[in-house]
N, C-alpha and C positions, 0 to 999 in steps of 0.2 A: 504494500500500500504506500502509497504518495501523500510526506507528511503535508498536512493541510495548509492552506494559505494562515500568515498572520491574521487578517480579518478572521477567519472562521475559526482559528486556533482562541481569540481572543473571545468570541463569542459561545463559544461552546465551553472552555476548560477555565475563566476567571471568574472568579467568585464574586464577583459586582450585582446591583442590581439590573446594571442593563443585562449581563449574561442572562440573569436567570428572568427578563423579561421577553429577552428571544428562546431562549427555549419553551416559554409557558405557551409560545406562541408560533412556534414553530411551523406550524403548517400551514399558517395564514401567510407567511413569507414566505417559504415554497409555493404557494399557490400562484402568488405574485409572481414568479419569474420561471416556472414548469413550462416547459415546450407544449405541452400534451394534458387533456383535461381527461379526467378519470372520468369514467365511463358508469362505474356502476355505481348503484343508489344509497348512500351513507345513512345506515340508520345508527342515527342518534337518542333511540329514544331509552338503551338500556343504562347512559350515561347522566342519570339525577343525582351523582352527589355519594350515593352510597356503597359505591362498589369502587373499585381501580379502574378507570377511563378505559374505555373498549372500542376497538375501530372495528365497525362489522358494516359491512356490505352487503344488499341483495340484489339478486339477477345478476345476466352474467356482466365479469369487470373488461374493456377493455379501454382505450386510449385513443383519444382522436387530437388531428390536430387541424388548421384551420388554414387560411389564405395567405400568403407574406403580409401583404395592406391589407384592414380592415375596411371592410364594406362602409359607405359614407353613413356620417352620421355615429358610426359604434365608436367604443372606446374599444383603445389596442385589448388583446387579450393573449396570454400566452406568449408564442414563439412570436408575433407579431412587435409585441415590445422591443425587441430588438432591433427591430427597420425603422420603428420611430420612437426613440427615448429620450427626444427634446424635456426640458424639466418641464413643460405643459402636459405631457402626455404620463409621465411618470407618475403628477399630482394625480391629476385623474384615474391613473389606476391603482391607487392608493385610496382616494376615498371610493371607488369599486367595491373594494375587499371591502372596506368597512360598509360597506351599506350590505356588503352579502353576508357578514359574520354578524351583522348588529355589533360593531363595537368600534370603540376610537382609538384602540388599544394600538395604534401601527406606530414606531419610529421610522421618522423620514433620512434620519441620520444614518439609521442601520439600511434601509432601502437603497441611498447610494452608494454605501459603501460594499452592499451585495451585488451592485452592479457595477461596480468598476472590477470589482472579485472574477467577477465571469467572464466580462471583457479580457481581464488578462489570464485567463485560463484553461477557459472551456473551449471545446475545440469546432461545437454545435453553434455556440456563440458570433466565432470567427466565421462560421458559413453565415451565418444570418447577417453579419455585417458585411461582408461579400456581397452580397443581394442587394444589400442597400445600399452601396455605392453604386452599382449597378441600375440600380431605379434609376437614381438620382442621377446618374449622366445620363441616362437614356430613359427618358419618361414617356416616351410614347409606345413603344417598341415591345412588347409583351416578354417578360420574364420568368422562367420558373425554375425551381430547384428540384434537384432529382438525390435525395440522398442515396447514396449507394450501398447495398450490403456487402459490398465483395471487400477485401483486405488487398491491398498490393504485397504485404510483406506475409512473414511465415505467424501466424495467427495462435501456435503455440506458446509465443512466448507471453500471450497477454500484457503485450505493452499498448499503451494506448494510443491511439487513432490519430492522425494528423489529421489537418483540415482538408488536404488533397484528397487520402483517401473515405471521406466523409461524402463529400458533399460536391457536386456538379451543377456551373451555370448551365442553364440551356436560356439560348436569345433566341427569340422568333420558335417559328411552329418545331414540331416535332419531326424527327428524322426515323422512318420506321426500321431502319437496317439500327439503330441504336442497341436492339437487343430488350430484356424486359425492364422498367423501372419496378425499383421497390417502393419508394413512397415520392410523389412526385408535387411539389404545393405549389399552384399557379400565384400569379400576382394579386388577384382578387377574385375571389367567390365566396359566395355566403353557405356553400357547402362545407360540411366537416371530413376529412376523410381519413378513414381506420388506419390504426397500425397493425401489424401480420404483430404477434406476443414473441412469436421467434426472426425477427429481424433484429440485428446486431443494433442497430440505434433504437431500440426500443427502452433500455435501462438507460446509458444505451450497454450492450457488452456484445463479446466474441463467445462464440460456445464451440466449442471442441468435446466436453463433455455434458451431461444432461444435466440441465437445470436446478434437479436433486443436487446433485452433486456439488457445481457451482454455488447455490445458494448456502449449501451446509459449510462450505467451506468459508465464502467470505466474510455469514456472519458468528464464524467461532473465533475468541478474541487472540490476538496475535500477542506476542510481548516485544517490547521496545516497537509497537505501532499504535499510532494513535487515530485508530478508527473511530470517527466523527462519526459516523452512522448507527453507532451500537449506545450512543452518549446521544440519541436526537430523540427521544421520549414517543409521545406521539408518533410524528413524522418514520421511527422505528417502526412501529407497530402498524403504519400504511405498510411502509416499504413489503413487512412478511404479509401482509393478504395481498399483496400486488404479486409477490415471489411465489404465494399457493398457486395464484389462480393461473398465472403460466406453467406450473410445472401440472397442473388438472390438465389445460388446456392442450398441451401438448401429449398428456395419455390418451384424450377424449378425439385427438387430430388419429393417433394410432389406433384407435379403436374403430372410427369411423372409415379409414382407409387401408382395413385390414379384417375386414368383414366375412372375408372367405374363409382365410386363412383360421378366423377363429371358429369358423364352421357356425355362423350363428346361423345359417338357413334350417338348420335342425330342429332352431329354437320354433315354440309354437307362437302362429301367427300367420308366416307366410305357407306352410305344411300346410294347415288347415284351411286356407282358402282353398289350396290348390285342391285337397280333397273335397273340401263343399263344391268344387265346380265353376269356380271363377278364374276364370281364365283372362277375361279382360284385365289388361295391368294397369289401365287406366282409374278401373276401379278401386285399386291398392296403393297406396301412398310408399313412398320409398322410405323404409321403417329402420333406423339405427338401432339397433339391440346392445346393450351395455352386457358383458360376460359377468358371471360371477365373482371374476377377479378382480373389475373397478369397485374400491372402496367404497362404501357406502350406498352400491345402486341396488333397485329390487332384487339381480336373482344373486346379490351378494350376502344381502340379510336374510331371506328366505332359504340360501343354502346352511347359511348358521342355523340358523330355526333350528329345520330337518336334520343335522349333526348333531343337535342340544336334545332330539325328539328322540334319536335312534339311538344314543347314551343312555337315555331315562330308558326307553326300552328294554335295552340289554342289561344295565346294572341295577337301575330304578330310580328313584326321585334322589335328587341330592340334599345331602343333611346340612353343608353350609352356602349360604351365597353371599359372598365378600361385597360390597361396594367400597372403592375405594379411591380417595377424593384426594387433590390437591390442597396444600394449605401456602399461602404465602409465605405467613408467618413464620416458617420452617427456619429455624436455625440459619441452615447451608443456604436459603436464602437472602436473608437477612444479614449474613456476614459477610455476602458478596456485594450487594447491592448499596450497603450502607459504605464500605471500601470506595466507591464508585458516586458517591453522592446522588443515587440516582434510588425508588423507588418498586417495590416488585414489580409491579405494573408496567415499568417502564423496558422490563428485561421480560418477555413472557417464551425468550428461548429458553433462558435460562430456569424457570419457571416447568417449564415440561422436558428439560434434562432430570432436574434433581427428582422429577414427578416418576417419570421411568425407572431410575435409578433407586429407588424404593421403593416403586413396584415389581422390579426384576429381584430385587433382593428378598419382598414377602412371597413373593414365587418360589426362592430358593428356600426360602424357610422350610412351607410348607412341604415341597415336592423332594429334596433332600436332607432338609433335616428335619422333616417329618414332627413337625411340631405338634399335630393334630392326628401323630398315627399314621397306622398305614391308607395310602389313597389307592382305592378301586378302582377311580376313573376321576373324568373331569374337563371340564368345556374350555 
């Protein structure tokens, strides 16, 4: 990891009250200068005051992003901010957030000083003021950006992306021998359009391996690195449902495009039409079947069932059922977290490691040192 900039070193790790005002509020300042609006629906309603602050989402999450120039009339929004960040348009997207949070909570001090941060750093940044040089000599001439997914150099080594291979002017129309574009933002339209959840500028990142993988890695804490991301409270706890819902997304991409291969035509449904005598395909809808092996889908619970039904069968009812719960307040968390100036809430990786890890260990209890005797069986 790449030690952080001074600004963001200062806001994140000193113990001032401005620190700990950007952190209370952290997400309202990402929101502010996010390329890409979150897609799926934030419910807020499990967050009254009496449990630890919860980022939960419904329907499915994805990311959109918008036009270079704003439609007349809008204020900038997003990746747009960057083509025009005169201080008139900055104010305005400042009192934006506030009228969308309800609050007046914004420092305008920290707002520039986050965008001179990115200016000199971010590499998405640099294509977006590409473009706007580009307007700006050429105002009549239609412009668009084609970001690129491909990498020029060897993409194992996860070094980060220059702005060459990022990001692509295109002047005037389209050239069809160009090949495919991944995400392509014209000058101005008042359409929003998707990001693919596996294209490399989506975080943005390179994947070499799978998502699982990448994700458990980057957010397990390093020593002598000072990851900004795992210190961002809130703003943390976006990042891991934005990090679930591509690594779903990507089982539910193989599961949909590997339909044969899971042999779900066996499943009932399309069998039994064919047997009732419907032959018209017109009349059958093209049906995705989720196997019993995607977590949490019907023939996944329904195979538990029947496993928990054919144990009761064979051995009989069972004499204990454990439920067994999470607590914050757990020592091993509390010892980590307080080290950290940071609250349980704030860590909920950490949270369902120590939760495992005491669950494996009353597993071992039981199943080897048989605390409870000998075990017959067990679900």
């Amino acid at each position: 990891m790449k030690d952080p900039s001074r600004v963001l070193e200062s806001l994140y790790f000193d113990d001032t009250e401005r620190s700990r005002h950007f952190l209370d509020n952290i997400r309202r300042y990402n929101n502010m200068f996010c390329f890409t609006s979150l897609g799926g629906k934030v419910d807020r309603s499990l967050n009254t005051g009496s449990v630890p602050p919860v980022f939960k989402i419904s329907g499915q999450n994805y990311h959109l992003i918008g036009s270079l120039v704003p439609t007349e009339g809008s204020i900038p929004k997003f990746a747009q901010l960057y083509i025009y960040d005169t201080d008139n348009e900055i104010n305005n997207r400042i009192n934006s957030v506030r009228e969308d949070s309800n609050s007046r909570d914004i420092n305008e001090e920290i707002v520039v000083e986050l965008k001179n941060m990115l200016d000199q750093n971010n590499v998405l940044v640099n294509c977006f003021r590409m473009a706007r040089t580009e307007i700006q000599s050429n105002p009549v001439v239609e412009v668009k950006m084609n970001l690129i997914g491909k990498r020029s150099k060897d993409g194992r080594t996860y070094n980060l992306p220059t702005a060459h291979e990022v990001a692509a002017l295109i002047v005037g129309d389209l050239n069809p021998l160009m090949g495919d574009l991944d995400i392509l933002i014209e000058t101005r339209t008042g359409q929003l359009k998707r990001i693919n959840q596996l294209n490399p500028t989506y975080l943005p990142l390179q994947i070499r391996i799978s998502p699982k993988e990448y994700f458990s890695f980057y957010i397990h804490e390093k020593v002598n690195e000072k990851h900004t991301l795992l210190y961002s409270r809130r703003l943390f706890q976006q990042f891991l449902v934005d990090a679930y819902t591509m690594i779903e997304s990507a089982r539910l991409v193989y599961i949909r495009t590997h339909q044969k291969a899971l042999r779900c035509e066996a499943y009932q449904g399309l069998s039994d039409a064919l047997t009732r005598g419907e032959l018209d395909p017109t009349a059958r809808g093209k049906r995705i079947i989720l196997p019993s092996t995607f977590t949490g889908g019907a023939r996944y619970m329904i195979q538990n069932y029947q496993d928990a039904m054919a144990i009761c069968k064979h051995i009989g009812y069972p004499h204990i059922f454990i439920t067994f719960t999470s607590n914050p307040k757990w020592p091993e968390i509390e010892r980590y977290v307080s080290h950290r100036g940071l609250k349980a809430g704030d860590r909920p990786d950490i949270v369902c490691r120590v939760f495992k890890m005491k669950l494996d260990a009353m597993i071992e209890d039981i199943k080897t040192n048989k605390v409870f005797g000998e075990i017959c069986g067990g679900i």
